[in-house]
C-alpha positions, 0 to 999 in steps of 0.5 A, spaced: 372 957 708 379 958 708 384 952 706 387 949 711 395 947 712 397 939 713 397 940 721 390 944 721 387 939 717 390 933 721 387 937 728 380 937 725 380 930 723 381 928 730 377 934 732 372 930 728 372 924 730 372 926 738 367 931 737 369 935 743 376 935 746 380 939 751 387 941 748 390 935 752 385 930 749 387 933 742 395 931 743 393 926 746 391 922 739 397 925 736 402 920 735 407 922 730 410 929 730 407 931 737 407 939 738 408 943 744 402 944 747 402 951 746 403 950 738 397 946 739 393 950 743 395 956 738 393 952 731 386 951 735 385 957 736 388 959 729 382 954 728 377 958 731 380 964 728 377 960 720 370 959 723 372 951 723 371 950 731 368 954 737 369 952 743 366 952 751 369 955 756 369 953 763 373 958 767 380 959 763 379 952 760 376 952 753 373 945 750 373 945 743 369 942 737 367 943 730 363 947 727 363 946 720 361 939 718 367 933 715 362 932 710 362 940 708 369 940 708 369 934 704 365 937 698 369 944 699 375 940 699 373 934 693 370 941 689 377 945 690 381 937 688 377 936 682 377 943 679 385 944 680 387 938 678 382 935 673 379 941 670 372 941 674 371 934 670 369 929 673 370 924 668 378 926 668 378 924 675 375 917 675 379 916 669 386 918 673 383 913 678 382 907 672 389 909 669 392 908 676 388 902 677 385 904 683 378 903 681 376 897 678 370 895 673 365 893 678 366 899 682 364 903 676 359 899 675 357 900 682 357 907 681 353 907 674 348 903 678 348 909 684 348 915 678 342 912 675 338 910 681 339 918 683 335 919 676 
């Protein structure tokens, strides 16, 4: 799975939501930094090129849609995150979370319960 620039992942994100979309449709859930329509249709197709979307033609129009899943690219993304900034430790990364008092004690205890139902 190749790694996506900011304005890919922004594209998927609202391919994602809509499910399937015409290039007008995606552009018109842009709302800040619009493109010109022909740079949009050129990052889905660029998008296509990576195998994350594919697409039904009706004559020379073509509807878009995703084919790797949010979940997929999530974990892809999440594994990718973890090993390149917390040394493939998942431990560093709850603990960046607790320093920077993004999570609190109740929450890891909801996660503790989680860990140890999957036991």
């Amino acid at each position: 799975m190749q790694k996506l620039t900011n304005k890919e992942e922004e594209i998927m994100q609202i391919l994602w939501k809509l499910k399937k979309a015409f290039v007008k449709d995606i552009m018109e859930e842009i709302i800040e930094d619009k493109p010109h329509y022909n740079t949009l249709s050129t990052i889905v197709r660029n998008l296509e090129e990576k195998g994350y979307v594919g697409y039904t033609a009706y004559g020379k129009t073509h509807q878009y849609f995703p084919i790797v899943s949010i979940e997929n690219y999530r974990k892809k993304f999440m594994n990718t995150a973890i090993d390149t900034y917390f040394n493939s430790s998942y431990k560093n990364l709850v603990s960046f979370f607790a320093e920077e008092e993004k999570i609190s004690a109740d929450e890891l205890r909801e996660i503790l319960e989680i860990i140890e139902k999957k036991k």
